[in-house]
C-alpha positions as CSV (number, residue, x, y, z in Angstrom):
1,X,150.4,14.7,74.2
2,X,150.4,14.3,70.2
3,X,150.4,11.3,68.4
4,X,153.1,10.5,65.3
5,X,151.4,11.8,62.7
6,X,150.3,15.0,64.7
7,X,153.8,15.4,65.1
8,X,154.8,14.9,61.4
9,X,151.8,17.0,60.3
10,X,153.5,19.7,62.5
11,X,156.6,19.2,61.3
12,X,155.6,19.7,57.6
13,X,154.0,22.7,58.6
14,X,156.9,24.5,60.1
15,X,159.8,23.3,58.2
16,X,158.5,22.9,54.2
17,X,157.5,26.0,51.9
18,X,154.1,25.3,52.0
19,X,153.4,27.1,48.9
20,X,154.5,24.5,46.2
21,X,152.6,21.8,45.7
22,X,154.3,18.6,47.1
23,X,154.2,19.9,50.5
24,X,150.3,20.9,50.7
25,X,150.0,17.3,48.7
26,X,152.2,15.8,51.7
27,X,150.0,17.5,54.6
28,X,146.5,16.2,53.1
29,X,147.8,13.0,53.0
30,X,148.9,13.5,57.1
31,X,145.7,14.7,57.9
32,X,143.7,11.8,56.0
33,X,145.8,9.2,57.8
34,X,144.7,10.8,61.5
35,X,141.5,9.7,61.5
36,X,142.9,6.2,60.6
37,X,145.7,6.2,63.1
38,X,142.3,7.2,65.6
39,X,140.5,4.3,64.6
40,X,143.1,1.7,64.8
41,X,144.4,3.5,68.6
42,X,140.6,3.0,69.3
43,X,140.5,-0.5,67.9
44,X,143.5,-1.5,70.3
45,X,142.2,0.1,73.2
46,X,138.6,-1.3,72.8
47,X,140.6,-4.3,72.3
48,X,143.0,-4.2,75.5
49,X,139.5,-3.5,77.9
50,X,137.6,-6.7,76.4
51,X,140.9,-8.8,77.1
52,X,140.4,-7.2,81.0
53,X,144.4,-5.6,80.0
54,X,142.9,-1.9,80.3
55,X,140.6,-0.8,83.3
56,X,138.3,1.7,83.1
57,X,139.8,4.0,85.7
58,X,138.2,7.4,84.2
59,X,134.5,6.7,84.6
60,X,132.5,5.5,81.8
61,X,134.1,7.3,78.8
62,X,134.4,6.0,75.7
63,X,137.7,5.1,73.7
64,X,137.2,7.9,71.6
65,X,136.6,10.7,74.1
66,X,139.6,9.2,75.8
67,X,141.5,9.4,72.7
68,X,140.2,12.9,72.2
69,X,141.0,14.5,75.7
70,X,144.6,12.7,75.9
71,X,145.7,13.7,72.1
72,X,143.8,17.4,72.3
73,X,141.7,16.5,69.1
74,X,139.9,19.3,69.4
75,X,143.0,22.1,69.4
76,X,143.5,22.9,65.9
């Protein structure tokens, strides 16, 4: 699964020359909003389990590996 913005990052990527400038000005700014897109998913999720909304059905891992093993933050 992909978030938004790994979506739109893609998108850039395979539809805009990404010689010219705009468009390799347009994916930086992408890739500096992922890691705030991260922390604000993290945020509501930390968020969700303190309001008891969210159990902690997959052991004791932490928001962010969660977040990391559903969105495949490591695959580049």
């Amino acid at each position: 699964m992909k978030t938004p913005m790994q979506e739109l990052l893609e998108w850039i990527r395979t539809t805009l020359p990404m010689d010219l400038e705009t468009p390799r000005m347009i994916e930086q700014k992408i890739e500096s909003m992922l890691e705030k897109e991260k922390e604000r998913m993290c945020g509501f999720a930390e968020y969700t389990r303190k309001c008891g909304f969210l159990s902690d059905q997959r052991g004791l891992m932490t928001t962010e590996e969660l977040y990391d093993q559903t969105f495949n933050t490591k695959e580049k």
